[in-house]
PDB file with SEQRES, HELIX, SHEET and CRYST1 records, atoms N, CA, C and O in Angstrom:
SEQRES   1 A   70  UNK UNK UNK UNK UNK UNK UNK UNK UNK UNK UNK UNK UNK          
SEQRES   2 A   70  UNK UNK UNK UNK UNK UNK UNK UNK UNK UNK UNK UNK UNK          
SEQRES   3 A   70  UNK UNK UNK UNK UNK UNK UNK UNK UNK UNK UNK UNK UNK          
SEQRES   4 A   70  UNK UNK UNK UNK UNK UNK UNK UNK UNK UNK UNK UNK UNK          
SEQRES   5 A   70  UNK UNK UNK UNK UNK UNK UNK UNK UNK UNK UNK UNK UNK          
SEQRES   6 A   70  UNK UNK UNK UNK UNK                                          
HELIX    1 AA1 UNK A   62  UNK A   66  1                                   5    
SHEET    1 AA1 6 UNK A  39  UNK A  44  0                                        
SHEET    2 AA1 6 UNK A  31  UNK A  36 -1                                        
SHEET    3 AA1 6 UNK A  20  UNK A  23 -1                                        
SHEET    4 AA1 6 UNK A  12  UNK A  14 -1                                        
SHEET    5 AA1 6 UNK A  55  UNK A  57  1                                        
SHEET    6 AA1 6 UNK A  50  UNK A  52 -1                                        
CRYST1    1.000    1.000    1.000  90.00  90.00  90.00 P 1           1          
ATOM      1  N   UNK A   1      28.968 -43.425  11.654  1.00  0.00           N  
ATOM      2  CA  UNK A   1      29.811 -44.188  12.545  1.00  0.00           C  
ATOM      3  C   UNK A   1      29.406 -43.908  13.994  1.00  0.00           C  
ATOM      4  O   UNK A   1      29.089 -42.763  14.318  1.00  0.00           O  
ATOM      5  N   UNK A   2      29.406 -44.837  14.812  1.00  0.00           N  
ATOM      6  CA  UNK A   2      28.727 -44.719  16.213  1.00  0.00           C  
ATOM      7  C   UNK A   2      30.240 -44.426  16.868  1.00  0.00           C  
ATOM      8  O   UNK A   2      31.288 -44.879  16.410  1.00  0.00           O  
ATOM      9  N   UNK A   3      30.105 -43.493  18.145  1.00  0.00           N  
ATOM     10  CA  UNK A   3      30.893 -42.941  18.667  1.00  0.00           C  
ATOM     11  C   UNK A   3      30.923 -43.805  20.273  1.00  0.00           C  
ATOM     12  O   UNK A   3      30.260 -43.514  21.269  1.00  0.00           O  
ATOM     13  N   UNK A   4      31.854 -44.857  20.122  1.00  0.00           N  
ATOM     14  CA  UNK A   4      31.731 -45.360  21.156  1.00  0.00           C  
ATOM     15  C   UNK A   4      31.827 -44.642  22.942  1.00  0.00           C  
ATOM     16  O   UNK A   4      31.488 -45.247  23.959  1.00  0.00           O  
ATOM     17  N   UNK A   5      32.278 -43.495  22.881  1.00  0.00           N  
ATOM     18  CA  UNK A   5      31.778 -42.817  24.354  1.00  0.00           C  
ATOM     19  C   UNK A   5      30.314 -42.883  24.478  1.00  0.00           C  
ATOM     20  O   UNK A   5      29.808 -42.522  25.541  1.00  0.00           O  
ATOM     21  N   UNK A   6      29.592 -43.294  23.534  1.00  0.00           N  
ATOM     22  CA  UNK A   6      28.126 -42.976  23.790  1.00  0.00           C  
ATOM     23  C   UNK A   6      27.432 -44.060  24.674  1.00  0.00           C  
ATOM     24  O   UNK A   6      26.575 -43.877  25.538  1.00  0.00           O  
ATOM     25  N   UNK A   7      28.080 -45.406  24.198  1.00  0.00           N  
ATOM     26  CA  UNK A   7      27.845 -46.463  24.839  1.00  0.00           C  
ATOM     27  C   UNK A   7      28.310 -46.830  26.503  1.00  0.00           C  
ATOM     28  O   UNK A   7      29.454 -47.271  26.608  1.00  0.00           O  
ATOM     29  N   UNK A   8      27.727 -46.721  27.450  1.00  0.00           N  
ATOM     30  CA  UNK A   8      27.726 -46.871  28.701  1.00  0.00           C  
ATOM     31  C   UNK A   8      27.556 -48.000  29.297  1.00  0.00           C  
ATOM     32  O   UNK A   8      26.723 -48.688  28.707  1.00  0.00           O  
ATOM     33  N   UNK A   9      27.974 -48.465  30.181  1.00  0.00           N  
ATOM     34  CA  UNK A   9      27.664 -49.674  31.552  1.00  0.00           C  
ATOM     35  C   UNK A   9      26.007 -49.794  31.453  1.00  0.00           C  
ATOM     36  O   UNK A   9      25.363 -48.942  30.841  1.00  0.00           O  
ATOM     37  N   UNK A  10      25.515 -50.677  31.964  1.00  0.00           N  
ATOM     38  CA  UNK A  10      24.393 -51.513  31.831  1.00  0.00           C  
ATOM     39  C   UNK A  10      23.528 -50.997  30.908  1.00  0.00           C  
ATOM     40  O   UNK A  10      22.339 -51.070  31.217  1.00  0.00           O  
ATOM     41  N   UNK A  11      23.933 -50.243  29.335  1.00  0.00           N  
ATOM     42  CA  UNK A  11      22.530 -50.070  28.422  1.00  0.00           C  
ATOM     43  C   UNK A  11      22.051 -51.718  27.868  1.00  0.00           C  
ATOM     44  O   UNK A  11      22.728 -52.596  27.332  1.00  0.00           O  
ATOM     45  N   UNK A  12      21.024 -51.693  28.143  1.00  0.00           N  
ATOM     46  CA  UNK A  12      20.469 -53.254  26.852  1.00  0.00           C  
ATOM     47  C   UNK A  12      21.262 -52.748  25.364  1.00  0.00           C  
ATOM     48  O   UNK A  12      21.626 -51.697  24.836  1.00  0.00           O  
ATOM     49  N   UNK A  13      21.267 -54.390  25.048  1.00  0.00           N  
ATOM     50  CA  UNK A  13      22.105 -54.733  23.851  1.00  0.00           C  
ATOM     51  C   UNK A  13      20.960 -55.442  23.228  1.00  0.00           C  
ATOM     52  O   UNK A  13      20.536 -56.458  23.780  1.00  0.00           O  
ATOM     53  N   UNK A  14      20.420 -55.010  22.136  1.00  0.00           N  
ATOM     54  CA  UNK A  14      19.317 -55.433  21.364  1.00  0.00           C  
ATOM     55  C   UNK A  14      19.405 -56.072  19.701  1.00  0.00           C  
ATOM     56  O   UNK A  14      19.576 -55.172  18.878  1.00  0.00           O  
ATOM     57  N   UNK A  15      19.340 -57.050  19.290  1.00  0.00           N  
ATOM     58  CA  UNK A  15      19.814 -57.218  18.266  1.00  0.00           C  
ATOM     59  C   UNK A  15      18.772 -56.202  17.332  1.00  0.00           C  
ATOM     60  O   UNK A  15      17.929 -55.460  17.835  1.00  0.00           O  
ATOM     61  N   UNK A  16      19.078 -56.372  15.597  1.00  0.00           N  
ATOM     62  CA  UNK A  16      18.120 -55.770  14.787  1.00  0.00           C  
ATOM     63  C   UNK A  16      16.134 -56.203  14.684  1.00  0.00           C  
ATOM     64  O   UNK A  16      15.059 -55.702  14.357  1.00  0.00           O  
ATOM     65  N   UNK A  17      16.653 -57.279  15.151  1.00  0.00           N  
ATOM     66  CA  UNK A  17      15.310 -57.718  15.967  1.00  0.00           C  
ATOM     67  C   UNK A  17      14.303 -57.280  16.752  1.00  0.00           C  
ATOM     68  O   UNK A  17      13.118 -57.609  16.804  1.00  0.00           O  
ATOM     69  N   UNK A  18      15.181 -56.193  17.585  1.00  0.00           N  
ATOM     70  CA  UNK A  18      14.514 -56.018  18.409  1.00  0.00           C  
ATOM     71  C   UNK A  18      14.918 -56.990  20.066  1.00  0.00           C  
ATOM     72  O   UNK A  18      15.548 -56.433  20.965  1.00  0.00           O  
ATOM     73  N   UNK A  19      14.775 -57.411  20.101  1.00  0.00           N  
ATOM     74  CA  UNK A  19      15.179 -58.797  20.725  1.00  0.00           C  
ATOM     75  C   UNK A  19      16.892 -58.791  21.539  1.00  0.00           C  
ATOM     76  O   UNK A  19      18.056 -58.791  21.136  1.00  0.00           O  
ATOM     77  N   UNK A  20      16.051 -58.787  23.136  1.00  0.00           N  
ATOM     78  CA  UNK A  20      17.498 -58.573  24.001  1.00  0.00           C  
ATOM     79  C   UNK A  20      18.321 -59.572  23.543  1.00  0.00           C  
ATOM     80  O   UNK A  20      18.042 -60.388  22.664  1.00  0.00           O  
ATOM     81  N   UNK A  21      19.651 -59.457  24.349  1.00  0.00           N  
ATOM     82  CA  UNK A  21      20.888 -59.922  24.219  1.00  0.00           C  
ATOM     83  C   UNK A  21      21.714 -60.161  25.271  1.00  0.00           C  
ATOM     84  O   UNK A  21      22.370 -61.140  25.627  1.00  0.00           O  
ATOM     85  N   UNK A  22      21.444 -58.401  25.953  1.00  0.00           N  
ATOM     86  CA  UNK A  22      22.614 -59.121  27.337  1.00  0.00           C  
ATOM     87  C   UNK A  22      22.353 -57.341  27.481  1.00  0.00           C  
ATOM     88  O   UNK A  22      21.435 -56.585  27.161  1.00  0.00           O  
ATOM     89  N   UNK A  23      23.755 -57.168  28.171  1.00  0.00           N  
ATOM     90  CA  UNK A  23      23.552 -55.738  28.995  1.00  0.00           C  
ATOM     91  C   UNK A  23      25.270 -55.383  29.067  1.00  0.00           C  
ATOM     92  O   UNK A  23      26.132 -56.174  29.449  1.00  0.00           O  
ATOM     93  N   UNK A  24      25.512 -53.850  28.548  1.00  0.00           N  
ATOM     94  CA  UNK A  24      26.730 -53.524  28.377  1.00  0.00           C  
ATOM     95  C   UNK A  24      27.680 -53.875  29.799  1.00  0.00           C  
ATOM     96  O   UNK A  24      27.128 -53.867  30.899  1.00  0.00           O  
ATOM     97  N   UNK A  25      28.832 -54.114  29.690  1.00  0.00           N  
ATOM     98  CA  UNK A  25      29.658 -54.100  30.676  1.00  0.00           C  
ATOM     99  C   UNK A  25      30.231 -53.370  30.582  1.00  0.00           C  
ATOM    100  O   UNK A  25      30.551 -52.789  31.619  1.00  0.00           O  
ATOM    101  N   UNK A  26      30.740 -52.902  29.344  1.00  0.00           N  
ATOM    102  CA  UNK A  26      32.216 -51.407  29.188  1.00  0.00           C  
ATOM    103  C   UNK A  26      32.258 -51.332  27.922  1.00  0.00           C  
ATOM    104  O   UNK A  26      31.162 -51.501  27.389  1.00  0.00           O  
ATOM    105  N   UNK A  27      33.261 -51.107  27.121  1.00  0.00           N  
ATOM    106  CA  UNK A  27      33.939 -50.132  25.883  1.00  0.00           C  
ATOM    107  C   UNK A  27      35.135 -50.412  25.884  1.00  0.00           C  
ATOM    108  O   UNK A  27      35.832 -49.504  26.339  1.00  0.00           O  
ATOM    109  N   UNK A  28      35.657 -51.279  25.567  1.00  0.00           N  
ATOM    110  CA  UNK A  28      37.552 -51.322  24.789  1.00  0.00           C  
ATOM    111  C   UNK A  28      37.982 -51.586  23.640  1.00  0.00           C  
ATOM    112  O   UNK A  28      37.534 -52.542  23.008  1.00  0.00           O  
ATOM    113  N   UNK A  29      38.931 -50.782  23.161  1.00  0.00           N  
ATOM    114  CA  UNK A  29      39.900 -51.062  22.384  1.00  0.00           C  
ATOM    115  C   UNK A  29      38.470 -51.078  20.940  1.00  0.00           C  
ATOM    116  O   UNK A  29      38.449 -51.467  19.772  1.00  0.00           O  
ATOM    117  N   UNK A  30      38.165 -50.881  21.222  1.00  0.00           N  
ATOM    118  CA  UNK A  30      36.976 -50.664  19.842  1.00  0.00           C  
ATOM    119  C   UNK A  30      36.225 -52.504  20.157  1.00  0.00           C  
ATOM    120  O   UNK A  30      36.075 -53.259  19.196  1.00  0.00           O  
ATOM    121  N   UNK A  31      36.003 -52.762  21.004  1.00  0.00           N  
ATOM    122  CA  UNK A  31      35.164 -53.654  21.245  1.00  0.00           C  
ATOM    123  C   UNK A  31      33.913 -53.562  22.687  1.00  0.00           C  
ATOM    124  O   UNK A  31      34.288 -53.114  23.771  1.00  0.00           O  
ATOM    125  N   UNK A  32      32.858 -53.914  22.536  1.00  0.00           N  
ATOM    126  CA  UNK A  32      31.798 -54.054  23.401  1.00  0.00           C  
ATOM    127  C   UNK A  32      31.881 -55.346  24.171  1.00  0.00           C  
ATOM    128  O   UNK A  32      31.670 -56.477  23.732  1.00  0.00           O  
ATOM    129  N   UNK A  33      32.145 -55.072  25.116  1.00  0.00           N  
ATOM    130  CA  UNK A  33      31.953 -55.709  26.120  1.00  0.00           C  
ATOM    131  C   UNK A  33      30.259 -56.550  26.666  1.00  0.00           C  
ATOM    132  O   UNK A  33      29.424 -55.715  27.015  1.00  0.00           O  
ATOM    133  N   UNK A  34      29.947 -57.530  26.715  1.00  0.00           N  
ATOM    134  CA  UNK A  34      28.522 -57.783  26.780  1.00  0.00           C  
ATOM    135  C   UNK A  34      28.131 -59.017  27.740  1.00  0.00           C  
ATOM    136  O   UNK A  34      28.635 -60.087  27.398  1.00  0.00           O  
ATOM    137  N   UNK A  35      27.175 -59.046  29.083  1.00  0.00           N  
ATOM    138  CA  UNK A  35      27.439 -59.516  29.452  1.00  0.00           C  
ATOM    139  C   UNK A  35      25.360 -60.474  28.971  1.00  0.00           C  
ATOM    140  O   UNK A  35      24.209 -60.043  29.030  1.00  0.00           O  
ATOM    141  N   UNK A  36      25.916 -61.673  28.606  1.00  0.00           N  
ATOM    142  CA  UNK A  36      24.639 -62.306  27.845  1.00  0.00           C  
ATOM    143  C   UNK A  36      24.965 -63.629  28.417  1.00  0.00           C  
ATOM    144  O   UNK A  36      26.051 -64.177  28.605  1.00  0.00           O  
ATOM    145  N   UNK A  37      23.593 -64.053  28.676  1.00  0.00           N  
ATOM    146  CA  UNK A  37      23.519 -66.109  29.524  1.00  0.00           C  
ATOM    147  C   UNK A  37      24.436 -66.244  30.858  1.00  0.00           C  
ATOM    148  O   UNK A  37      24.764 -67.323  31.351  1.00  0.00           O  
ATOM    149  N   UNK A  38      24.802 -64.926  31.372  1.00  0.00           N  
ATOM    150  CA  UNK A  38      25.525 -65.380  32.328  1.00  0.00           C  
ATOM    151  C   UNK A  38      27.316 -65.100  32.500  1.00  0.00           C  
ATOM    152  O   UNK A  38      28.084 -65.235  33.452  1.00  0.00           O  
ATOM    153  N   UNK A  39      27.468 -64.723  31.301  1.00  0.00           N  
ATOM    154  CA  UNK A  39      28.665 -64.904  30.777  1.00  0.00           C  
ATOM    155  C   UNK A  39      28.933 -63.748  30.081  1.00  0.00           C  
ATOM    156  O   UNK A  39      27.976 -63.034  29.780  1.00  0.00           O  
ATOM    157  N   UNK A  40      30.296 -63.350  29.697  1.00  0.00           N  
ATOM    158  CA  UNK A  40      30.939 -61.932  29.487  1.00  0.00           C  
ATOM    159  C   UNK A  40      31.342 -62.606  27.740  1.00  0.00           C  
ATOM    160  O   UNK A  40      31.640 -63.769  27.468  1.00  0.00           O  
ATOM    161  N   UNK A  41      31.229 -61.544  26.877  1.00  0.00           N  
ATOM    162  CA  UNK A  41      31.084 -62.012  25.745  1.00  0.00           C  
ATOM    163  C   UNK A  41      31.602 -60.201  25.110  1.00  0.00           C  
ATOM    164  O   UNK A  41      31.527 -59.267  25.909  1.00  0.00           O  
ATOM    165  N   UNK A  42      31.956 -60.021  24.052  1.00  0.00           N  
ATOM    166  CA  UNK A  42      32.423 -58.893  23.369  1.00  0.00           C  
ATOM    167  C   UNK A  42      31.947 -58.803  21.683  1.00  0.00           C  
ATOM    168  O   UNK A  42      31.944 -59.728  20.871  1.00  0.00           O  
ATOM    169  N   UNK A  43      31.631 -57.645  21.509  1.00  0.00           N  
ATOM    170  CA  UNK A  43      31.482 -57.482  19.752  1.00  0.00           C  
ATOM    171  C   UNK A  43      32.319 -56.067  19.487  1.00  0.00           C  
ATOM    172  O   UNK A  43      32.583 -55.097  20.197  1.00  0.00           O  
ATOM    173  N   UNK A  44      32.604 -56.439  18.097  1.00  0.00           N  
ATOM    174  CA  UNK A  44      33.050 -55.216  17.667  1.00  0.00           C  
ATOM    175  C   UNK A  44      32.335 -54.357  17.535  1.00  0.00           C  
ATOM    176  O   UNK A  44      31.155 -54.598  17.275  1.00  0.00           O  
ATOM    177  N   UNK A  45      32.774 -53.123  17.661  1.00  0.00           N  
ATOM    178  CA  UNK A  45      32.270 -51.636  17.723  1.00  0.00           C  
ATOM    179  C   UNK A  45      31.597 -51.502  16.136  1.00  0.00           C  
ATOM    180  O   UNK A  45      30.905 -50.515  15.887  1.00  0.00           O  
ATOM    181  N   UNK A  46      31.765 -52.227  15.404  1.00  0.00           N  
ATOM    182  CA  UNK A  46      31.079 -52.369  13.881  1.00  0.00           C  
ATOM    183  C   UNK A  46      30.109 -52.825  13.834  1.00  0.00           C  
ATOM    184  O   UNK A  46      29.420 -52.460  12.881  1.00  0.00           O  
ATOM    185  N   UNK A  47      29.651 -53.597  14.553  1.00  0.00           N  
ATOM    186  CA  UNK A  47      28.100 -54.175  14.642  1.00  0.00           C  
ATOM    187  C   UNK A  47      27.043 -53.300  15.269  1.00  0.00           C  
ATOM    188  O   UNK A  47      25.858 -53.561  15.066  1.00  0.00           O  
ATOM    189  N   UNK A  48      27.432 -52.190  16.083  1.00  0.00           N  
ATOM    190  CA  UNK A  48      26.376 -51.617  16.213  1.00  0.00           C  
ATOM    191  C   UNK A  48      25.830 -50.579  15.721  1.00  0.00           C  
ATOM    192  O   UNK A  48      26.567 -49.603  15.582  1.00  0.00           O  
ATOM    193  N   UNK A  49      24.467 -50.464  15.329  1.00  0.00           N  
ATOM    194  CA  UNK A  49      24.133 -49.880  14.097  1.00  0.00           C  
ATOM    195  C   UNK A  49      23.491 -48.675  14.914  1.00  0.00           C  
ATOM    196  O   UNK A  49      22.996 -47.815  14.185  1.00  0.00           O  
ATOM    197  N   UNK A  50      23.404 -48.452  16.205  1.00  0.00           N  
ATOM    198  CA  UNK A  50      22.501 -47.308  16.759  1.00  0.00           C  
ATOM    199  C   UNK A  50      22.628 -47.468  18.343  1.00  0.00           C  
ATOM    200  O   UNK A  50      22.653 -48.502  19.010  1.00  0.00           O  
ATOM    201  N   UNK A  51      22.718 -45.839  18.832  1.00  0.00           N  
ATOM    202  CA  UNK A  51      22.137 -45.953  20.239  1.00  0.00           C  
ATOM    203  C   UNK A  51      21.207 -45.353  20.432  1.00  0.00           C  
ATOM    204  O   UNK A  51      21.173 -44.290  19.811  1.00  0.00           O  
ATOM    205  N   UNK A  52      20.051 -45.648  21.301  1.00  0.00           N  
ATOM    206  CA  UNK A  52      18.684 -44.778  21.094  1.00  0.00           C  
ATOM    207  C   UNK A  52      18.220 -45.130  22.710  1.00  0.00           C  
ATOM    208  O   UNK A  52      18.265 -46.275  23.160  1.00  0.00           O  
ATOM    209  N   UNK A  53      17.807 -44.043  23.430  1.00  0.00           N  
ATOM    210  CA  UNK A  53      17.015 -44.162  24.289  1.00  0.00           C  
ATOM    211  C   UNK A  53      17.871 -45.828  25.497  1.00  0.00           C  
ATOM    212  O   UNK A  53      17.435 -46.979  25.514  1.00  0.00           O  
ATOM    213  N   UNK A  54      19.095 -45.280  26.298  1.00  0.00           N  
ATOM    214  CA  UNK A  54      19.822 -46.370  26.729  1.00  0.00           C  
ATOM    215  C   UNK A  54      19.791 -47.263  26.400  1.00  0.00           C  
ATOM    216  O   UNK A  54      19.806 -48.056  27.341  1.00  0.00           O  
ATOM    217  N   UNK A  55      19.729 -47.952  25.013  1.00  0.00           N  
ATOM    218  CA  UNK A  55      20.029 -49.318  24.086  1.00  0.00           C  
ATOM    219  C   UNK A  55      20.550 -49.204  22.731  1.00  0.00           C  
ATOM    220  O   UNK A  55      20.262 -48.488  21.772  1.00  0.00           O  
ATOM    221  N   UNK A  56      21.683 -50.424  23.006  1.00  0.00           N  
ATOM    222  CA  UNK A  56      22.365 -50.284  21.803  1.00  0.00           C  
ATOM    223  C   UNK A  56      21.971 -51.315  20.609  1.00  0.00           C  
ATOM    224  O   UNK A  56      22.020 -52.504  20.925  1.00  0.00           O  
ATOM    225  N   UNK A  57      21.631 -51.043  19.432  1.00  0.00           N  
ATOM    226  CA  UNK A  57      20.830 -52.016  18.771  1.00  0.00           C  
ATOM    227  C   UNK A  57      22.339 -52.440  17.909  1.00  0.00           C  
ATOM    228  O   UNK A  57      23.427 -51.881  17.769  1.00  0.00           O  
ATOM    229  N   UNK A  58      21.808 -53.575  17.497  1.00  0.00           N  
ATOM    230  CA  UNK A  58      23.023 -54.231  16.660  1.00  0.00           C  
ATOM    231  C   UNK A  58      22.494 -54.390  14.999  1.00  0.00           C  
ATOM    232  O   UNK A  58      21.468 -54.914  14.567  1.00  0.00           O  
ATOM    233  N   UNK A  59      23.374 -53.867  14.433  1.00  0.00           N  
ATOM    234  CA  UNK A  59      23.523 -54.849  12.786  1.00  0.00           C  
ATOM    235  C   UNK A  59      22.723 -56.405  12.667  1.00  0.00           C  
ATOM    236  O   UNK A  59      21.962 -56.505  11.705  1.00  0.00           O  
ATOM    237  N   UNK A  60      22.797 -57.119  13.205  1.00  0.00           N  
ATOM    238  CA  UNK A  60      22.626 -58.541  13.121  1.00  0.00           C  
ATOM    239  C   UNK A  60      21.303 -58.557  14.160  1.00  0.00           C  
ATOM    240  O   UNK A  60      21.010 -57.760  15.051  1.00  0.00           O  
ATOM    241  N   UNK A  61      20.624 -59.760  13.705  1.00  0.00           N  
ATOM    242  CA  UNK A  61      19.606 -60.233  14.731  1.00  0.00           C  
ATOM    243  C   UNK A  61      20.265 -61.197  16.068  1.00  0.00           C  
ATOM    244  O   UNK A  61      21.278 -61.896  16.100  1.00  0.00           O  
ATOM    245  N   UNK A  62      19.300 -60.925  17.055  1.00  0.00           N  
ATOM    246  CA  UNK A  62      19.930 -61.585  18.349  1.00  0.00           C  
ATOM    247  C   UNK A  62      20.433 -62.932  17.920  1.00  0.00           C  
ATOM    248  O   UNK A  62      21.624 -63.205  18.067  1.00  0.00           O  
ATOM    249  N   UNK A  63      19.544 -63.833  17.370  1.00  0.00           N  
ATOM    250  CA  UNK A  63      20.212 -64.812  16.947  1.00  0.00           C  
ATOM    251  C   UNK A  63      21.568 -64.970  16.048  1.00  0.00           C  
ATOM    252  O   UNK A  63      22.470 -65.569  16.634  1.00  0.00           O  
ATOM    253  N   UNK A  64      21.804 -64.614  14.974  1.00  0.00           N  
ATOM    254  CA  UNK A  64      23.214 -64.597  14.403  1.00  0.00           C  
ATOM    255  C   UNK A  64      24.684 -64.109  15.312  1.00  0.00           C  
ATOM    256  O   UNK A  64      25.794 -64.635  15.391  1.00  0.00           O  
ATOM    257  N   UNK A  65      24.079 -62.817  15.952  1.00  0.00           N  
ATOM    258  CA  UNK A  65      24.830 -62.289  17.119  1.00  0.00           C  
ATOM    259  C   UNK A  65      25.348 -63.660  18.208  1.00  0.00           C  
ATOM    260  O   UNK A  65      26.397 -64.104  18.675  1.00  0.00           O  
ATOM    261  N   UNK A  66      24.090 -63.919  18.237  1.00  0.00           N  
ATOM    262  CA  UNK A  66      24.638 -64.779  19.734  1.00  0.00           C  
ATOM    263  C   UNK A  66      25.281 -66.164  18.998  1.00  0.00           C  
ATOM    264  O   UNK A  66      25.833 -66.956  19.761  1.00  0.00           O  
ATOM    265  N   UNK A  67      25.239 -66.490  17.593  1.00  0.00           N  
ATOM    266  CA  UNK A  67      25.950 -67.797  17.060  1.00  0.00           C  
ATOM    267  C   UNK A  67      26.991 -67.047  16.730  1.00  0.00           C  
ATOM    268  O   UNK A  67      27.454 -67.602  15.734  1.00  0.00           O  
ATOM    269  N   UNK A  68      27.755 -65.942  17.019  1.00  0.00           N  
ATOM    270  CA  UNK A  68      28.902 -65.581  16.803  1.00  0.00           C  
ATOM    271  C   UNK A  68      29.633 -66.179  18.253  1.00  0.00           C  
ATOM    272  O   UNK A  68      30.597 -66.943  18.280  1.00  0.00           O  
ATOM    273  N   UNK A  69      29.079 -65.751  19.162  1.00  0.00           N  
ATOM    274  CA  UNK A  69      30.171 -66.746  20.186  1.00  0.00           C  
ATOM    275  C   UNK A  69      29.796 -68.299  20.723  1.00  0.00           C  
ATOM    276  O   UNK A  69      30.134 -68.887  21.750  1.00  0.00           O  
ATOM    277  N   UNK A  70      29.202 -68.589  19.924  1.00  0.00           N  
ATOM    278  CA  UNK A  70      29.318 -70.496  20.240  1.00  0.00           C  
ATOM    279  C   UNK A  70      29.937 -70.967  18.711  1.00  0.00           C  
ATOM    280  O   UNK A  70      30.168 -72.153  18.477  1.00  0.00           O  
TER     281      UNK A  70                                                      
END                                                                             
């Protein structure tokens, strides 16, 4: 289980891809804050599968990720 204090203000948000996303804004309530296209966008604290080297990689590829908020 990822320990969300780990996650910080501007780490890259990378899907399983590999493949940016956006760039942290904060940590609430067990959700990620993400700021991607311009725009402020959030995932649950369940999708991310790792933090490594200031980036947080996600469960999902950038693409599925990012068809979660359209």
């Amino acid at each position: 289980m990822i320990n969300a204090t780990q996650i910080k203000k501007q780490m890259e948000v990378k899907g399983s891809d590999g493949k940016h996303i956006g760039t942290v804004l904060g940590v609430e309530k067990g959700r990620v804050q993400v700021a991607s296209g311009g725009m402020p966008h959030d995932l649950d604290i369940a999708m991310v599968d790792a933090i490594k080297n200031d980036t947080v990689r996600l469960l999902k590829t950038a693409e599925e990720t990012i068809r979660i908020w359209h």
